[in-house]
N, C-alpha and C positions, 0 to 999 in steps of 0.2 A: 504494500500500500504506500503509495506515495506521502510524504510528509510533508509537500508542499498543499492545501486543501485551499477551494476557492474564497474560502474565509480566512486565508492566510496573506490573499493577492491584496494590496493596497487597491484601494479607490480606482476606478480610470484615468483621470486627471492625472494623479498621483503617480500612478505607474507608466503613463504618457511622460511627464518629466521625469521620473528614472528612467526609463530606456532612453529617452535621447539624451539626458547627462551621460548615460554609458558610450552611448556613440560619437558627441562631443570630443569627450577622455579619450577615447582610442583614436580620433583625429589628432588631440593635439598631442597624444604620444608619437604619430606617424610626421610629422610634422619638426615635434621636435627631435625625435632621431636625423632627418634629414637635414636642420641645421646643425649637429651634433657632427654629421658628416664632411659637410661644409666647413666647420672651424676645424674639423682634423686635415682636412687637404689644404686649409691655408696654413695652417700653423706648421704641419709638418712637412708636406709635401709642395711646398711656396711654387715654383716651377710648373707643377704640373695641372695647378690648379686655373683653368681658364679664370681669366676677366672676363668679370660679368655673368659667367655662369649662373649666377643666382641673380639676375635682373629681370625684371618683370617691367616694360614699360621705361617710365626712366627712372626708378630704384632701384637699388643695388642693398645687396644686404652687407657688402663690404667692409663700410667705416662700422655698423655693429659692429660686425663679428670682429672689428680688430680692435675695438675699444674695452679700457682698462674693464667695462660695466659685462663685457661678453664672458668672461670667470671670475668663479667664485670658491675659493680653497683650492686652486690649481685647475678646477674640473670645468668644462665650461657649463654656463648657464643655463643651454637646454639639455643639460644632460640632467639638471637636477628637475628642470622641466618637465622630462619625462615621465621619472620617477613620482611625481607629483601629480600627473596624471594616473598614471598605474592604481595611485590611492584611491582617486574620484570615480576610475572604473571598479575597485573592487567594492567600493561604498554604494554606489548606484546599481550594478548589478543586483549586490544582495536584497538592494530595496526594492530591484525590481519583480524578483523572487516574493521575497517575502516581507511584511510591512512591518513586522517586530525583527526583521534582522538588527542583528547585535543589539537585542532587547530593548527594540525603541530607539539606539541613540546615533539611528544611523540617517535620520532627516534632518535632524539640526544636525550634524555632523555634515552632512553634505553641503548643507547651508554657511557652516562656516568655512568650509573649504573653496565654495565659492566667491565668498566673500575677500578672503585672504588672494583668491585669485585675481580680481575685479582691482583688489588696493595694489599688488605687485606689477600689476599691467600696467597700472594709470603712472609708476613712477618711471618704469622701462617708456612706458610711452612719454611721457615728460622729457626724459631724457635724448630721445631718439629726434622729439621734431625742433624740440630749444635750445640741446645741445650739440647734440651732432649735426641736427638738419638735414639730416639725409634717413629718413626713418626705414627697415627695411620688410617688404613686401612679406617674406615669410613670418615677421615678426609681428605683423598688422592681422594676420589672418588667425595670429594666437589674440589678438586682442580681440578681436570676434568672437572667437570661442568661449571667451572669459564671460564677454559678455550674455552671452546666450545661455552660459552653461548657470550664469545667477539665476537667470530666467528661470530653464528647467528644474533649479534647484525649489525655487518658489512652488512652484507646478509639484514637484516630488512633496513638501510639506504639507498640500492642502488633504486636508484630511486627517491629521496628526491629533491626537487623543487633547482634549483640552487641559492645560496644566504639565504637556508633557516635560517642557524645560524644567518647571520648577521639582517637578518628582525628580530628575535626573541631578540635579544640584544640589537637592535637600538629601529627599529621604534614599536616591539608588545611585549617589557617585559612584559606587563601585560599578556600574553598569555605562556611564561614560568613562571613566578610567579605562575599563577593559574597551571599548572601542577605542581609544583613541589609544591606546598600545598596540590593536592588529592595524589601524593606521599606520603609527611608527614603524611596525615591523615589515608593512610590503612596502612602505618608502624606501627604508635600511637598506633590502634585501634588493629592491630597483635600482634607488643610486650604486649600492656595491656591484652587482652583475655588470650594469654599465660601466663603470669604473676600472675592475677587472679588462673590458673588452677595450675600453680607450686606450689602457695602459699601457697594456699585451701587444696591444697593435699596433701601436710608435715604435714599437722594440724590432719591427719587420720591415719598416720602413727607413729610406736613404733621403735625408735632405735634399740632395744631390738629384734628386731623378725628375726626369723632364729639364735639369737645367745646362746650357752649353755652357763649356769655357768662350769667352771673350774672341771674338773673330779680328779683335786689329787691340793695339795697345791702348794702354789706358790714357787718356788725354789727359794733359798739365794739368795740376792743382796746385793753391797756394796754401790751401789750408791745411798743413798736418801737424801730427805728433807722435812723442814717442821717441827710441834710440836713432841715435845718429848713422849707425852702420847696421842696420838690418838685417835679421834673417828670416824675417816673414812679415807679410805686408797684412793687413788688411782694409778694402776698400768699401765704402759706404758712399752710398747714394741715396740723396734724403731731400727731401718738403720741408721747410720748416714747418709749416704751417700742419702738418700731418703728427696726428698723435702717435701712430704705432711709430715712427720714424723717432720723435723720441725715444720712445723706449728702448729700442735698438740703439738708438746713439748711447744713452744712459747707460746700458749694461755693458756694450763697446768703452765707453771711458772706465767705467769700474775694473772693468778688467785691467784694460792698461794701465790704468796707474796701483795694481793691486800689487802688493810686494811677492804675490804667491808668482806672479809671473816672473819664469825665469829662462825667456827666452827675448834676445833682443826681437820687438816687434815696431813697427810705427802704421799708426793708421793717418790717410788719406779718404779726404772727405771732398764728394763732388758733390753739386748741387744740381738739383732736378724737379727745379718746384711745378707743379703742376699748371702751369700758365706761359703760355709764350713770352718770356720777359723779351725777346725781338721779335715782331713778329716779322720780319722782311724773315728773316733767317724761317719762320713756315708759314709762306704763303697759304696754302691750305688751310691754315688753324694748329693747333699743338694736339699731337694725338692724344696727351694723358692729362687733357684739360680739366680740372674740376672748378668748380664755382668757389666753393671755400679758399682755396689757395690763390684764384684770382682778384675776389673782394675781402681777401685778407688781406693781400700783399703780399706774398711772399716770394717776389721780385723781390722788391722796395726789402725785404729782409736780407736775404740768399746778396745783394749788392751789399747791403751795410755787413753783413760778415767779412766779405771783400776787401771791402776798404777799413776795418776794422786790424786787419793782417798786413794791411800795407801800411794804416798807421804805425802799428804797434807789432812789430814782427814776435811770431809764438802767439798773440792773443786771439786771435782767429776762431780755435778749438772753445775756449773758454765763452766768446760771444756766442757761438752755438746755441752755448749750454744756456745761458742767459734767454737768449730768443727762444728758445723753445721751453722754460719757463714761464712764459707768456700764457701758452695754451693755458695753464692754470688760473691766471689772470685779468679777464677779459672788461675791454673795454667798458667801465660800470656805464657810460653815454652811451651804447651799442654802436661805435666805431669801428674799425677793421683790427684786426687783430695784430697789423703792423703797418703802426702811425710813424710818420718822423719821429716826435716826440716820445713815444714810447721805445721805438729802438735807441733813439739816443741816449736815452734816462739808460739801458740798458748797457749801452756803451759807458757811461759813468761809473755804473754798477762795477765793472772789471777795471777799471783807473784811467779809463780813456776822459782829459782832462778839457771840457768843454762845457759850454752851455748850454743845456737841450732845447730852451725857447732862441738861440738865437740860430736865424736863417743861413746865416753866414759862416757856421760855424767849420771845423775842417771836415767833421765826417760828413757832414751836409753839401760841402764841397767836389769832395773825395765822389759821392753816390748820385754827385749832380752832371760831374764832366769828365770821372776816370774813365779812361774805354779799355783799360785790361782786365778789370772786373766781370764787366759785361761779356766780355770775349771768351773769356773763362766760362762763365754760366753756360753761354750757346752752345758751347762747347761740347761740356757738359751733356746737357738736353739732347742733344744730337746725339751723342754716341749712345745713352739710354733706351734711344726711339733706335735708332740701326738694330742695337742689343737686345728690343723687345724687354727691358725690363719691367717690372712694377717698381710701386714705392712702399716703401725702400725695399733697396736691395742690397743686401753686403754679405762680402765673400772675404775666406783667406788663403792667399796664397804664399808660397816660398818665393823667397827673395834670394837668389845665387849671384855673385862677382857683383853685387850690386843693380842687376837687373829684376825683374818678376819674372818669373814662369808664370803664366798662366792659363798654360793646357793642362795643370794640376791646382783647383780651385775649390774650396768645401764652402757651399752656401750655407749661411745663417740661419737658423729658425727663428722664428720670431719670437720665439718663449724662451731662447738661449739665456742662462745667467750668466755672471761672470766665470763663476766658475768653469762653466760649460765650453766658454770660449777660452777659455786658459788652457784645456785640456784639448781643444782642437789647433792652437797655434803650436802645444808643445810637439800632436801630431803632426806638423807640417814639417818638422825637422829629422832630415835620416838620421840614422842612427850612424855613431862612426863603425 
């Protein structure tokens, strides 16, 4: 005899919003495995991972997934997604089953899991169209789910015994306790499986794959650091105006100046801002144009670093670091991300000794009529677009007689620590 009896089925309504919060949940499981997918082939597999593969229209889910907000504890964010899903389908299932599963506390249980759904959306969503501005299409269609699945959660309560809350908080805690521990436990048991599977499977993957070595050499830089006599170079190619590009630069300088590093290295830094800073030099348009790095500035930046190394030879590396502290800083008047006055205040910030309101002043000068600055950047930009790179992109190679090889080159992942890349420059050296 079965133990499910038709006096055990919730309401219609009721059982109408549990089955479609069940099929909701398993969308936006399917959903977020697939961006789950997505952050592993940029993160690990940088090369192989088309641009744009994930655009819909003109969205791209790209600046998410490479923003600091995309992981959380190392693991990315729809992975704990997922798992957070898996709960909403085992909760709504059982309710659609039966109306007293997990003795009543599984409708306001679902209730509050939608709710906590609905408040996490709204701050992902906050973040995506105010801060990053570029919100992305997979991530929009979890915030539909959120929404609809509050809805079905409503739908799934109606019909709910009167008084059920306050029985379940007074007189039967032990009967919300126990559900919200088999809650915890298919979360647990969802984030770890996944976990497990992400982990395992970086361990089988090559940075390296999909990516070439360098078809012509590396064009002039003025900006470098590091030892003087070389035996491994490593090259970066960066946006100011681009947050992962930080990050990478950031974990790139930790390294270098870390004492654990015990291999002469110097890194070289080109620039490749996303915006035709000449545009005679692409008549066409710039292929890796984005909107942010052109109503940012990050010309008007990528120069003032420039002339920052011609003022001030060695401070080049350090305005970097400064400019792309900025991202954290933004214009409280909703200005562009890189003003005169805010690069030059920046320039101050590292001992470059000027006035930042005066017009006149040398960097002001330097970024008004230098033309080896500029010449550099085109440069730059050019050989990135021949090279098919993205942003950023940084590699290390062996440095021999004072040259580069670089038919032998280990691309960077984007999650590399220091450490990480300490342990790949000391592989760039044979052994004797």
């Amino acid at each position: 005899m079965s133990s499910t009896t038709a006096q055990d089925k919730p309401p219609g309504i009721a059982r109408f919003g549990a089955g479609a919060a069940l099929l909701l949940s398993l969308l936006g499981i399917g959903v977020g495995a697939y961006l789950t997918v997505l952050k592993f082939r940029m993160t690990f597999t940088p090369c192989a991972s088309t641009k744009g593969a994930c655009a819909i229209g003109g969205m791209s889910c790209e600046d998410a997934l490479q923003s600091s907000w995309s992981t959380l504890l190392g693991l990315p964010i729809s992975l704990w997604g997922s798992a957070f899903y898996l709960v909403v389908a085992v909760i709504a299932g059982g309710l659609f089953l039966r109306s007293d599963f997990l003795r009543g506390a599984a409708r306001p249980l679902l209730l509050g899991l939608a709710l906590f759904d609905i408040a996490v959306s709204a701050v992902y969503g906050s973040y995506a169209f105010l801060v990053l501005k570029a919100p992305c299409p997979y991530c929009l269609s979890l915030y539909v789910i959120s929404a609809l699945l509050l809805m079905c959660s409503l739908f799934a309560v109606h019909g709910a015994p009167r008084g059920l809350w306050k029985r379940l908080t007074t007189r039967r805690q032990a009967d919300l306790l126990d559900a919200l521990f088999v809650a915890g436990v298919v979360f647990v048991v969802g984030l770890g499986v996944q976990s497990v599977g992400f982990q395992t499977t970086r361990r089988f993957v090559d940075a390296n794959t999909g990516c070439a070595a360098p078809t012509t050499a590396l064009p002039t830089t003025a900006i470098v650091t590091g030892a003087a006599e070389p035996k491994v170079g490593i090259a970066l190619f960066l946006d100011l105006s681009c947050p992962h590009c930080s990050n990478e630069f950031r974990n790139v300088g930790r390294a270098i100046r870390s004492k654990e590093l015990d291999v002469p290295t110097r890194v070289y830094v080109f620039h490749t801002p996303r915006a035709a800073c000449d545009t005679d030099a692409f008549p066409a348009g710039y292929p890796k144009h984005h909107p942010d790095a052109f109503n940012g500035g990050a010309c008007l930046a990528a120069k003032a670093a420039e002339c920052v190394e011609k003022l001030r030879p060695g401070a080049g590396f350090d305005m970097i670091a400064a400019l792309f502290a900025l991202q954290a800083d933004p214009d409280p008047n909703g200005g562009p991300l890189f003003s005169p006055v805010r690069v030059a205040s920046k320039a101050v910030d590292i001992g470059l000794e000027i006035d930042p309101d005066d017009a006149d002043n040398e960097l002001f000068q330097c970024i008004n009529n230098d033309k080896d600055g500029p010449t550099r950047i085109t440069a730059h930009q050019k050989f990135a677009v021949e090279q098919d790179y993205k942003v950023p992109t940084g590699y290390v190679f062996p440095i021999e007689n004072g040259a580069p090889r670089l038919d032998t080159v280990n691309h960077l992942q984007s999650d590399y620590t220091a450490r990480a890349i300490i342990n790949i420059v000391r592989g760039m050296v044979k052994a004797p």
